[in-house]
ZATORPA-688663 format. One record per atom (N, C-alpha, C): residue in one letter; x, y, z. Coordinates in steps of 0.001 Angstrom, whole numbers, padded with zeros to 6 digits, always signed. Example, Ala and Ser with C-alpha at 12.3 -4.5 7.8 and 13.67 -1.06 7.14 Angstrom:
# ZATORPA-688663
A+013190-005690+007800
A+012300-004500+007800
A+013200-003300+007800
S+012850-002250+007080
S+013670-001060+007140
S+012900+000030+007870
//
This chain:
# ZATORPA-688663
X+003999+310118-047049
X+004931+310913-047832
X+005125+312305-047232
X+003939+312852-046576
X+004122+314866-046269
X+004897+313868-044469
X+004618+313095-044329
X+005478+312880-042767
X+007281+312891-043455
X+007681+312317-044311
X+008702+312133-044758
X+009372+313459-045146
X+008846+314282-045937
X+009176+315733-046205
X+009244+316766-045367
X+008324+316138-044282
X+008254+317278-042831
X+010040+316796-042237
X+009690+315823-042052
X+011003+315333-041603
X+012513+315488-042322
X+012355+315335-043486
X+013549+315932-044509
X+013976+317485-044011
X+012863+318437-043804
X+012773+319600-043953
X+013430+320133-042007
X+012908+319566-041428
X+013098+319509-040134
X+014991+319249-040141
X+015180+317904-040443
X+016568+317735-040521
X+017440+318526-041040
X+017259+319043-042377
X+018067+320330-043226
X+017895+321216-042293
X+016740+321357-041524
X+016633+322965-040676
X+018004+322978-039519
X+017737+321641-039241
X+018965+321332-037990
X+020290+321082-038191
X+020420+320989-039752
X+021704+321000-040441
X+022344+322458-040234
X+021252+323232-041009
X+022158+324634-041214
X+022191+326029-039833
X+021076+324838-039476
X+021340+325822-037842
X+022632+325356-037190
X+023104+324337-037024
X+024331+323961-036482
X+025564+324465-037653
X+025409+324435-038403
X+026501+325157-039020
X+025887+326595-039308
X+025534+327541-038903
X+025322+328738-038688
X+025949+328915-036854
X+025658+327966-036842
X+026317+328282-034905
X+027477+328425-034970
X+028025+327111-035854
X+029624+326885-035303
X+030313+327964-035951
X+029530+328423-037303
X+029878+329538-038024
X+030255+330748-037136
X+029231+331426-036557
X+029348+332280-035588
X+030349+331824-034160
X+030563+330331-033791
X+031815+330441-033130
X+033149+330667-033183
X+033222+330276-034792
X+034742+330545-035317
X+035297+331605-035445
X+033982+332142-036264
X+034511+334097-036596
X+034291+334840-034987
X+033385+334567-033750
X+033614+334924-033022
X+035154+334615-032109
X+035627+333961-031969
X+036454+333048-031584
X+037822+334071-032168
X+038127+333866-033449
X+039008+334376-034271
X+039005+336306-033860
X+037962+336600-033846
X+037816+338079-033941
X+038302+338828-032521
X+038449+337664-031045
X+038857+338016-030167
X+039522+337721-029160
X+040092+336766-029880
X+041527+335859-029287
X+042599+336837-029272
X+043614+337091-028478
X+044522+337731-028500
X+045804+337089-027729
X+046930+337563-027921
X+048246+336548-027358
X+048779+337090-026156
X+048687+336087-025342
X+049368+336563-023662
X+050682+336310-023898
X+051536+336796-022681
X+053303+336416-022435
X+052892+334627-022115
X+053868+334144-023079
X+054102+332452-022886
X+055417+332173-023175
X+055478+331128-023064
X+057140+330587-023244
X+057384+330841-024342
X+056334+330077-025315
X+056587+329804-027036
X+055592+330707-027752
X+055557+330536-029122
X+054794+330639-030196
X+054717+329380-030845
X+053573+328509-031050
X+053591+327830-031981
X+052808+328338-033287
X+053586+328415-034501
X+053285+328838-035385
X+052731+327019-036297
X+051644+327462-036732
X+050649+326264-037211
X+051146+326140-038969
X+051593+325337-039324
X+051795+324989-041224
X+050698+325055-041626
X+050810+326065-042642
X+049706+326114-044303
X+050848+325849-045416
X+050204+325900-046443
X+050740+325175-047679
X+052189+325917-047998
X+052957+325019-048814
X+054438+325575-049545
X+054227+325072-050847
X+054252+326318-051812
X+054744+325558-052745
X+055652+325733-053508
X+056221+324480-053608
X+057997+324375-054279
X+058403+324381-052721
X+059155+325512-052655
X+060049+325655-051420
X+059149+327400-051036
X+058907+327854-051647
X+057953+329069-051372
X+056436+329230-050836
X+056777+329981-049832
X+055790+329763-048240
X+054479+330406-049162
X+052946+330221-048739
X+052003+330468-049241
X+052061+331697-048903
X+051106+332385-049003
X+050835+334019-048197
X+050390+334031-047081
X+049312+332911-046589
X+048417+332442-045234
X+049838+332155-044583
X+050923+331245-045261
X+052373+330830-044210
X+052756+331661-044017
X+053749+332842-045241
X+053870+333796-044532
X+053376+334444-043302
X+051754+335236-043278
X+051302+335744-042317
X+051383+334996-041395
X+051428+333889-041170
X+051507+333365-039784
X+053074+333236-039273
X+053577+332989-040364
X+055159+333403-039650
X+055722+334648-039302
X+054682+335589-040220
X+055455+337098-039786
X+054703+337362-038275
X+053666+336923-038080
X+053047+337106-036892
X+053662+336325-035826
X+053725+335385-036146
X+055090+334733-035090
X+056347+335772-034429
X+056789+335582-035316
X+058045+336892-035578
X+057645+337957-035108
X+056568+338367-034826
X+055957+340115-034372
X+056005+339177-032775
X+055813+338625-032295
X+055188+338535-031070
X+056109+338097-030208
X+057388+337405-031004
X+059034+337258-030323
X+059815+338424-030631
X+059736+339282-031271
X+060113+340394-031253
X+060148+341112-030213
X+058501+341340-030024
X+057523+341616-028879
X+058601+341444-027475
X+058780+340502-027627
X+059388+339488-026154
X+057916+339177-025432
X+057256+338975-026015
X+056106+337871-025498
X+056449+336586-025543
X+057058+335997-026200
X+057545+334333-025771
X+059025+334445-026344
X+059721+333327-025281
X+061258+333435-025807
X+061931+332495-026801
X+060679+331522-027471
X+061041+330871-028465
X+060189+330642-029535
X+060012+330232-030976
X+059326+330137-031615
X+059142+328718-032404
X+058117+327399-032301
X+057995+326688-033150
X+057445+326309-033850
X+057829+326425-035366
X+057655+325933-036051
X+056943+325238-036548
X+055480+324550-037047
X+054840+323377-037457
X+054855+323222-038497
X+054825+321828-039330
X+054442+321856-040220
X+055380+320490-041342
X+054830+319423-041536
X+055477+318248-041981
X+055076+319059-043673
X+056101+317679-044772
X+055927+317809-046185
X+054557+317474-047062
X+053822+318078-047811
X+052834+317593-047702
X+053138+317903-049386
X+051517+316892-050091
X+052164+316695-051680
X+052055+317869-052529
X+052860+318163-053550
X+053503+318805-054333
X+054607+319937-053598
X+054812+319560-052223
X+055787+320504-051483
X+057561+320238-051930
X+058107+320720-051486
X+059385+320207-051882
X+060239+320324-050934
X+059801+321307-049547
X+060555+320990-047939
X+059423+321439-047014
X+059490+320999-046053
X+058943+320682-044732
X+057981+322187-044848
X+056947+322821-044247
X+056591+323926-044107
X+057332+324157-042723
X+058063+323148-041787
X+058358+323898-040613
X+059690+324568-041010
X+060328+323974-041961
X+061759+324345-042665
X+061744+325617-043911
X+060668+325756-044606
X+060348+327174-045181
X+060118+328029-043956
X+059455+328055-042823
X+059531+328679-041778
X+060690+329365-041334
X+061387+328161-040800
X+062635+328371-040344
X+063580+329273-041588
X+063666+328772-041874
X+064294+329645-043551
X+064272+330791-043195
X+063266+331639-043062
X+062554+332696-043439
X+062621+333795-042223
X+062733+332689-041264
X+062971+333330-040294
X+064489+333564-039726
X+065496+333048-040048
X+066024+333046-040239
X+067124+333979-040569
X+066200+334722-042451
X+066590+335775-043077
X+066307+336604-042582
X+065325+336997-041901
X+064677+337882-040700
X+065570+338477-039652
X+066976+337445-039515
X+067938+337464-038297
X+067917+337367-037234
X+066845+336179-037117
X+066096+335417-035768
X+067432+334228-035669
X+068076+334474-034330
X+068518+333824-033760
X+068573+332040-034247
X+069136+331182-034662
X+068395+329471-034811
X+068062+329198-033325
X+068772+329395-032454
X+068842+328468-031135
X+066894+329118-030529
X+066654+329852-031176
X+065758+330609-031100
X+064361+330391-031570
X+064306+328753-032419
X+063618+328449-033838
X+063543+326965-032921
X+062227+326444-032958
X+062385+325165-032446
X+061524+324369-033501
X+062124+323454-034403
X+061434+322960-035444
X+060815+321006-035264
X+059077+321571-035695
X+058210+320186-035487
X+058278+319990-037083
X+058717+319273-037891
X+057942+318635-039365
X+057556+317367-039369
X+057147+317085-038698
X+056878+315380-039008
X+054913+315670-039259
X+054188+316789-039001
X+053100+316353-038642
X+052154+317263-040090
X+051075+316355-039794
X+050081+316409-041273
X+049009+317056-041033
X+048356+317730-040101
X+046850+318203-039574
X+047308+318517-038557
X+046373+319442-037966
X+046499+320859-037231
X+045985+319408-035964
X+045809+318641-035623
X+045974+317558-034077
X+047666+317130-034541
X+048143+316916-035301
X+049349+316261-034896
X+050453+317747-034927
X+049872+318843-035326
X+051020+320090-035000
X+050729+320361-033907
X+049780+320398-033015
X+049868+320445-031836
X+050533+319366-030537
X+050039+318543-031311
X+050710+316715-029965
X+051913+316878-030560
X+052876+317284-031641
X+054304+317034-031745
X+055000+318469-031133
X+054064+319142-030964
X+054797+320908-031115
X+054451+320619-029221
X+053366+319468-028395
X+053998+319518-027486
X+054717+318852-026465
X+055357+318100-027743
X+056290+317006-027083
X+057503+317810-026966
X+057581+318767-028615
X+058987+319548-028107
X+058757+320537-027081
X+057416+321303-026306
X+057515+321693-025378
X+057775+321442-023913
X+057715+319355-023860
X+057782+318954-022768
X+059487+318612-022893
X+059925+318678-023687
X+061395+318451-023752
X+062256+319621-023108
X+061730+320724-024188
X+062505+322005-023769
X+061886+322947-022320
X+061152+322084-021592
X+060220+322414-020462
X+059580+323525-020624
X+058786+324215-021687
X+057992+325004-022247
X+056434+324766-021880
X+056279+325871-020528
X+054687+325697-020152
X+053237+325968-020704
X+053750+327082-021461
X+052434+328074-022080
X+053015+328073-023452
X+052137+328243-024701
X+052196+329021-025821
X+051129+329652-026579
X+051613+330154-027318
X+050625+331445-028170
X+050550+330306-029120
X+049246+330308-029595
X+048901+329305-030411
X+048771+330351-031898
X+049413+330335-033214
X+049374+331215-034328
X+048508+330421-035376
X+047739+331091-036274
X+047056+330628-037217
X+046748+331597-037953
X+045832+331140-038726
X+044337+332111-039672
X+043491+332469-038323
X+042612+333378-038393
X+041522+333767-037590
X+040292+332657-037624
X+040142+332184-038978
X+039289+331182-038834
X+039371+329795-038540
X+040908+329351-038188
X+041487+328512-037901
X+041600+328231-036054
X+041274+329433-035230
X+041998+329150-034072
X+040580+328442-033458
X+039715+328425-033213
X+038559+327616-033025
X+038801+326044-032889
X+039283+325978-033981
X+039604+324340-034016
X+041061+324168-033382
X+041855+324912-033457
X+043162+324770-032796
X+043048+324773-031018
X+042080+325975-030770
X+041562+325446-029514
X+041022+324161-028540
X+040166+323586-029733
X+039556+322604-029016
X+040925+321626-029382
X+041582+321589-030087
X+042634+320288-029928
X+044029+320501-028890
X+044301+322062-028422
X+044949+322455-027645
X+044440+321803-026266
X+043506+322361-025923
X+042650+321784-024689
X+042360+320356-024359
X+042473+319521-025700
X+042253+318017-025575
X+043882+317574-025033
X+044365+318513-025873
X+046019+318039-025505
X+046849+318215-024170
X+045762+319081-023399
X+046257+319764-022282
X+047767+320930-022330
X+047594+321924-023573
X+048390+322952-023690
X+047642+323755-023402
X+048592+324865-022593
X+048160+326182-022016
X+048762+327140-023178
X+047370+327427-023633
X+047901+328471-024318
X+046713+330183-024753
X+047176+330697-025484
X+046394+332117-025874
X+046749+331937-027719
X+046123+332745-028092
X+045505+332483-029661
X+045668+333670-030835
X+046478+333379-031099
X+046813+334802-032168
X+046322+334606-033827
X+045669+335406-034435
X+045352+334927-035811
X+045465+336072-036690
X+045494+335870-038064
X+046085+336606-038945
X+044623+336737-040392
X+044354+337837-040930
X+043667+337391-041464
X+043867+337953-043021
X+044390+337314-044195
X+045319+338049-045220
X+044039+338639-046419
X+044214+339931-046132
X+043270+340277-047002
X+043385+340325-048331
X+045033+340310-048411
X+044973+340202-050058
X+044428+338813-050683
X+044097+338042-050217
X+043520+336748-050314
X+042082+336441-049817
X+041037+337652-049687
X+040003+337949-048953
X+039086+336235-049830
X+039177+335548-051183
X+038269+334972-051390
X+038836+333329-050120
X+040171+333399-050487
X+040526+332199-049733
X+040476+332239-048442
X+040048+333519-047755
X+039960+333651-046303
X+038032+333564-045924
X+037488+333793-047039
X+036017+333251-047051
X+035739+331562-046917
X+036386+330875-048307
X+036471+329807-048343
X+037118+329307-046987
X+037802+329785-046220
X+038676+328932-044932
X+037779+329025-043629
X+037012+330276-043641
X+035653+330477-042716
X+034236+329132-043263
X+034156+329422-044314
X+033286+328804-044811
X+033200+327154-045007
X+034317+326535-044877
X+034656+325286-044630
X+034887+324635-042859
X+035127+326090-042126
X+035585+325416-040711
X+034664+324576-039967
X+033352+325739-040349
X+032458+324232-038971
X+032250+322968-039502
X+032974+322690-040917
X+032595+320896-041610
X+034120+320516-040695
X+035275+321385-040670
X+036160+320643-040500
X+036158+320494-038611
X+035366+321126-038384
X+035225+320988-036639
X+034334+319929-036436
X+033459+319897-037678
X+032422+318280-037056
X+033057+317682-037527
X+034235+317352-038606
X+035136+316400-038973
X+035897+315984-037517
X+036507+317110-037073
X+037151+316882-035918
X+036593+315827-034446
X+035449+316587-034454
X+034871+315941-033295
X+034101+314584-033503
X+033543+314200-035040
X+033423+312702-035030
X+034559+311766-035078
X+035592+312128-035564
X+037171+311899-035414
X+036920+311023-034020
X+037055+312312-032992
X+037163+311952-031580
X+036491+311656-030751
X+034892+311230-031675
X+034231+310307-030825
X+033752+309029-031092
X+033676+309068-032633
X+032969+308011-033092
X+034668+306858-033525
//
């Protein structure tokens, strides 16, 4: 029985040490990513609801929008399929919005078909192999670009990492840190097992 409890105790130890690591990779990760000159921006979908962009969407679209402004990339797309209780695309509240902003359309390159941050990247770079788009600024949450990385790199996109971190929402930006390294070992048993 004390062999069994040693061992219980041992395992929990190796639990929360690995999520104390990945912990410290994300917020490291997030805290010093910054966006090079690239072709694009891909701006990553968070929630809509109704037809009204979350605050996390917003910030990532206004940060989009700051960095084509910029003339750091000469186009901006969009991610983001319908997801439930939505009522249009998050890449189309995007676009919207940007839009009202007096961003150019031809200017707006829109992905909605995709459901998770691997299929906004593999669709966001099919429209980059179309529109022959080499590099992009990858946009998110701060605690989000970690995982956007490792699926960028699986995907073979060249890109740099911009993140946003909304403080008026400081509990949901805890909770989004505090969930990432489950959703990064989600990720990576995904893609191995």
């Amino acid at each position: 029985m004390k062999k069994v409890r040693r061992l219980m105790r041992i395992l929990i130890s190796a639990c929360v040490l690995i999520y104390l690591f990945l912990l410290s990779l994300v917020v490291g990760f997030g805290l010093t990513s910054s966006e090079k000159k690239a072709d694009c921006a891909i701006v990553l979908g968070c929630r809509v609801y109704g037809e009204v962009m979350s605050p996390f969407l917003r910030e990532r679209t206004d940060e989009g929008l700051r960095i084509l402004k910029k003339d750091k990339v000469k186009y901006i797309i969009v991610s983001g399929g319908k997801g439930q209780g939505e009522s249009i695309e998050e890449a189309e509240a995007m676009k919207e919005y940007l839009l009202s902003k007096g961003i150019s359309e031809d200017k707006i390159l829109v992905e909605n078909s995709s459901k998770n941050t691997y299929e906004n990247l593999k669709y966001s770079k099919e429209i980059m192999e179309i529109k022959n788009l080499k590099s992009a600024v990858i946009v998110s949450n701060k605690f989000h670009l970690l995982r956007s990385m490792l699926v960028a790199k699986k995907l073979g996109i060249e890109a740099s990492y911009q993140g946003v971190f909304v403080k008026n929402h400081i509990y949901d930006e805890i909770y989004g840190y505090l969930r990432e390294p489950l959703a990064i070992i989600k990720y990576f048993v995904k893609l191995y097992i």
